[in-house]
C-alpha positions as CSV (number, residue, x, y, z in Angstrom):
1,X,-123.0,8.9,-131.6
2,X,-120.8,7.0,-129.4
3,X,-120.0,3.9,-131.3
4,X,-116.7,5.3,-132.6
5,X,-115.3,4.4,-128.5
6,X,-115.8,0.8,-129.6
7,X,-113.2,1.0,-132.6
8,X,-109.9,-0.7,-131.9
9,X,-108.3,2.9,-131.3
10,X,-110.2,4.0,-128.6
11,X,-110.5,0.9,-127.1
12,X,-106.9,0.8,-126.8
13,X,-107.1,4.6,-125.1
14,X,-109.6,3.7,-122.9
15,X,-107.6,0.7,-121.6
16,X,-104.5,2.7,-121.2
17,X,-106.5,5.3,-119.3
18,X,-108.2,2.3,-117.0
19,X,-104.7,1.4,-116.6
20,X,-103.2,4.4,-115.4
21,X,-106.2,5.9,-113.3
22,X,-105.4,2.2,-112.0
23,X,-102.1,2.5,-110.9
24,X,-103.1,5.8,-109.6
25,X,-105.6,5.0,-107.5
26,X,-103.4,2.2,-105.9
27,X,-100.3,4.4,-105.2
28,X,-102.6,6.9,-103.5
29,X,-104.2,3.5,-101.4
30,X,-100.2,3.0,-100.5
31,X,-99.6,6.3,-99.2
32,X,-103.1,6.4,-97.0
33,X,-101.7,3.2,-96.0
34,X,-98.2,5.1,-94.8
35,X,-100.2,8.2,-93.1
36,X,-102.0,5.3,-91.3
37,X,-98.5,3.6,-89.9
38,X,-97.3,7.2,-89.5
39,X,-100.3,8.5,-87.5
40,X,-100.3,5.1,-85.2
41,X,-96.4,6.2,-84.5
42,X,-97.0,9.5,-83.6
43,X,-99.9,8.3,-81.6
44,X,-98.1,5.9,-79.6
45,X,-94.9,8.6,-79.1
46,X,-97.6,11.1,-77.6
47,X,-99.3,8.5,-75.4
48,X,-96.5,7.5,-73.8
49,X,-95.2,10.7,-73.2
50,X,-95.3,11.5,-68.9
51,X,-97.2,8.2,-68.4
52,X,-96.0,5.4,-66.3
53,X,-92.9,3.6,-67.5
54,X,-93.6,-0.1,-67.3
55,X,-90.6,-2.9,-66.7
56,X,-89.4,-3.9,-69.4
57,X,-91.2,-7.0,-71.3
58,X,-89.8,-10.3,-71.8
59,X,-90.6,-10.4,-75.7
60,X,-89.9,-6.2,-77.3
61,X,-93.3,-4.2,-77.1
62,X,-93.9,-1.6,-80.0
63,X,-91.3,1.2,-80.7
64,X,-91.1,4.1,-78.4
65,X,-93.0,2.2,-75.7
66,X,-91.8,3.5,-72.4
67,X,-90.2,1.2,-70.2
68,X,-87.4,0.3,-67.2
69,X,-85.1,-1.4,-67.7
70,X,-82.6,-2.9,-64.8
71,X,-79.0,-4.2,-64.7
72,X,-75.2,-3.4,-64.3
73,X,-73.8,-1.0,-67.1
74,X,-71.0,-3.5,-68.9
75,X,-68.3,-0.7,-69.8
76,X,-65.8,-3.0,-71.5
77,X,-68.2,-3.7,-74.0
78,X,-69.5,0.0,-74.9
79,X,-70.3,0.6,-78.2
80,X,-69.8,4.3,-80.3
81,X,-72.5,4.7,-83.4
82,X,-71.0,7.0,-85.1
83,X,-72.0,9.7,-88.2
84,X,-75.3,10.6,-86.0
85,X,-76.7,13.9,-86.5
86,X,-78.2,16.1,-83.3
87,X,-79.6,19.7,-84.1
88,X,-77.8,19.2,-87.5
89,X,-74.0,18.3,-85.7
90,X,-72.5,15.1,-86.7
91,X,-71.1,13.0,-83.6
92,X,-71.6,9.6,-81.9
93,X,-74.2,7.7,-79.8
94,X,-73.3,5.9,-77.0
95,X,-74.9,2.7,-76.4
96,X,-73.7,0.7,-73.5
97,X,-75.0,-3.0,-72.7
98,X,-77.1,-3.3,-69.6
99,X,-76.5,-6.4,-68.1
100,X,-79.3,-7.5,-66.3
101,X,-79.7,-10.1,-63.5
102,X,-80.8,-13.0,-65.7
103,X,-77.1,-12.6,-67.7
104,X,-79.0,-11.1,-70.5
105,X,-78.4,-7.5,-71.6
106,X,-80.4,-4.9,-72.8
107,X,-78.5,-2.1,-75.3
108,X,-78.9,1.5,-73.9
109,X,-78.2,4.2,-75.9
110,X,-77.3,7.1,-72.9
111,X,-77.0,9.7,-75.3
112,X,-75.0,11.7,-77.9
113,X,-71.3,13.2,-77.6
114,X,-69.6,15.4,-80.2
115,X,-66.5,14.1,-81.5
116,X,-63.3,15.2,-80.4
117,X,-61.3,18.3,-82.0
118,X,-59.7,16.5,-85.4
119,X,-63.0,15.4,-87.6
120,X,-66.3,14.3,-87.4
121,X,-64.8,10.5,-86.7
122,X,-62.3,11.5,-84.0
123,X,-63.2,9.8,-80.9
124,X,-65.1,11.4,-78.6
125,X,-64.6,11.9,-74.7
126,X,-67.4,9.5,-73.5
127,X,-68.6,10.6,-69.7
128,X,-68.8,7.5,-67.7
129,X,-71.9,5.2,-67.2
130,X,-72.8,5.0,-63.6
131,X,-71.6,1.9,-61.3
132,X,-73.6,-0.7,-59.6
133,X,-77.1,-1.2,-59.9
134,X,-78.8,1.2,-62.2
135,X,-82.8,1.5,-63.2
136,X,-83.1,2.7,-67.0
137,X,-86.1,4.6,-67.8
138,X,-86.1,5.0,-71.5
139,X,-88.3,4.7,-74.8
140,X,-88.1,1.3,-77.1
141,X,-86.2,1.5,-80.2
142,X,-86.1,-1.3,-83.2
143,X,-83.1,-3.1,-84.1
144,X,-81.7,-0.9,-87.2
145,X,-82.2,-2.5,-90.7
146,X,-79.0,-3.5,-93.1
147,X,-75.5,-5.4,-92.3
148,X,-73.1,-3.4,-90.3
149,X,-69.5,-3.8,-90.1
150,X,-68.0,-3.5,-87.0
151,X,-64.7,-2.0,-85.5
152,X,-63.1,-1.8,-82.0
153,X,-60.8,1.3,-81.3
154,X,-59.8,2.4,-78.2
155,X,-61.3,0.0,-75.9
156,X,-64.9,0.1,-77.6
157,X,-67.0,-1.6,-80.7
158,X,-67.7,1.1,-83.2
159,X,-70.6,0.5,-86.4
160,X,-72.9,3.0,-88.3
161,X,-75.8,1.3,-87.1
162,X,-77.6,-0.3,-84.3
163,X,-78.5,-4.0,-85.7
164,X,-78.7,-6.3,-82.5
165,X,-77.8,-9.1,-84.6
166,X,-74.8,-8.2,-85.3
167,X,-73.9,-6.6,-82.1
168,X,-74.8,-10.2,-80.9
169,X,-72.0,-11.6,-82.2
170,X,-69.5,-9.0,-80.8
171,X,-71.0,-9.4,-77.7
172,X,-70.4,-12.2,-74.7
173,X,-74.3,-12.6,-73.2
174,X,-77.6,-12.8,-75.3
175,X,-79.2,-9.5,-76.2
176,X,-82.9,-8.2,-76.2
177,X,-84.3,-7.7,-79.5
178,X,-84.8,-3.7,-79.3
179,X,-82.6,-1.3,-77.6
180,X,-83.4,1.7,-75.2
181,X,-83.0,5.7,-75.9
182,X,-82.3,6.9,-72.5
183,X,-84.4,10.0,-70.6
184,X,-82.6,11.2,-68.9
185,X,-78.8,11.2,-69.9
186,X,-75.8,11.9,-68.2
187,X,-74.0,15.2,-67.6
188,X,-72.1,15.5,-71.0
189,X,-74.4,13.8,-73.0
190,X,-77.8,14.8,-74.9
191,X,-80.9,13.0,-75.3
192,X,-81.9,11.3,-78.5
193,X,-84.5,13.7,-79.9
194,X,-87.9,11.4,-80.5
195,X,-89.4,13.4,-83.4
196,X,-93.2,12.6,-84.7
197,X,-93.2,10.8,-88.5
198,X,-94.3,13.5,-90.9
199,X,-98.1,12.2,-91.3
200,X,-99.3,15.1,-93.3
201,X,-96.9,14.6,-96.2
202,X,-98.4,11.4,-97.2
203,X,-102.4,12.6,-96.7
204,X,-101.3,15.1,-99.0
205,X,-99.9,12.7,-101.7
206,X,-103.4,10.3,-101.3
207,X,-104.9,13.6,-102.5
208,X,-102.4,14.6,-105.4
209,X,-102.8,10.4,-106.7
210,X,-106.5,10.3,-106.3
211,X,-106.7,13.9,-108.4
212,X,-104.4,12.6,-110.7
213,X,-106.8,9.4,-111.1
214,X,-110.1,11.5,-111.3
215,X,-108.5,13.8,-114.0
216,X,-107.3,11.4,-116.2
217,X,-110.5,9.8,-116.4
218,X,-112.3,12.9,-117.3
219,X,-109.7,14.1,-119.5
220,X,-110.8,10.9,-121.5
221,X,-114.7,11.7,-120.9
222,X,-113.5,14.6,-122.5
223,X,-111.9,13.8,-125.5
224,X,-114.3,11.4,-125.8
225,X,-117.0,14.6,-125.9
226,X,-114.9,16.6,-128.6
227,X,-114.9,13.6,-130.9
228,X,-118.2,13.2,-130.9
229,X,-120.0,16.7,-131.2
230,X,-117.3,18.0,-133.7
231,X,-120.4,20.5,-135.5
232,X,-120.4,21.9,-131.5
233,X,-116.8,23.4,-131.3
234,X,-117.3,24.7,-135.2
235,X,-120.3,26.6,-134.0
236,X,-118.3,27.8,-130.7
237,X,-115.5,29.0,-133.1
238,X,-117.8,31.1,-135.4
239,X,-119.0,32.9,-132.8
């Protein structure tokens, strides 16, 4: 009854249907793979929320790790990101190197200014970073991805991103390979929101690929069912 699904025709279907339940089964493997990285963030954002900061590692620890961090704030090398967006306002994050006591400097982003009345690229007033010996208790950050150009304008570096590399090469001391988002800013600044990965977005596309997979395949089983009881639908129609 079945020996039609070994002609050259439905051969050829069934293959293109192994093919795509295939692919489909793989792009929903890649997305449970991306709630897992998202969950292990978002994990590791809620653990180290209120514990105890530790000092800060010789080699970076995993992103949003909480950690101190202590040096002298180096002003003449401040550094504006700008195009950042805080509750849905455009502006510019301050990062100012924190030299520390081994002539080595960590990056410490204190916070986020509006810019200054003129345009979302005017530049800001910046409040001052405190003097002498400060303790940083912030959250680890990666370096940002992709080639930056850089600027200098009114006394400070300005880029659209923050890629230690190339801040490296502006910069007059080695620097640590992730930066810090400051707790507790100044007056005049506001904290970096640390927002949780949207987890639940990518469960729900392991489901969509997986259905997608298991109705393909029995869309086939049922094609394959038609073809072969043809005398069944007549009957069904004649009733």
């Amino acid at each position: 009854m079945y020996r039609f699904l070994l002609t050259p025709r439905w051969l050829a279907f069934a293959a293109l249907i192994g093919v795509a339940a295939t692919v489909m089964v793989l792009l929903g493997n890649w997305q449970l793979h991306r709630y897992e990285q998202r969950s292990a963030v978002n994990h590791r954002i809620d653990a180290a929320t209120g514990g105890t900061a530790a000092p800060l590692p010789a080699t970076p620890p995993q992103a949003w790790t909480r950690v101190t961090a202590t040096g002298r704030y180096d002003t003449a090398n401040e550094i504006l990101v700008r195009g950042r967006t805080v509750d849905g306002k455009v502006g510019f994050e301050v990062v100012t190197p924190l030299v520390r006591a081994d002539g080595s400097a960590v990056l410490v982003d204190r916070g986020w200014v509006p810019p200054a009345p003129g345009g979302a690229v005017a530049t800001p007033q910046v409040p001052a970073a405190p003097t002498g010996e400060v303790t940083v208790v912030g959250r680890v950050h990666e370096s940002e991805s992709r080639p930056d150009s850089v600027i200098r304008r009114a006394g400070r570096i300005e880029v659209r991103r923050i890629g230690i590399a190339r801040l490296a090469e502006e910069l007059p001391y080695p620097l640590y390979g992730a930066y810090l988002l400051a707790e507790d800013p100044a007056a005049g600044l506001t904290a970096i929101p640390i927002e949780h990965e949207n987890s639940w977005q990518n469960a729900g596309y392991v489901v969509q690929w997986w259905l997608f997979a298991a109705l393909a395949v029995a869309g086939f089983g049922w094609v394959a069912y038609r073809e072969a009881h043809p005398k069944d639908e007549r009957d069904r129609a004649l009733v």
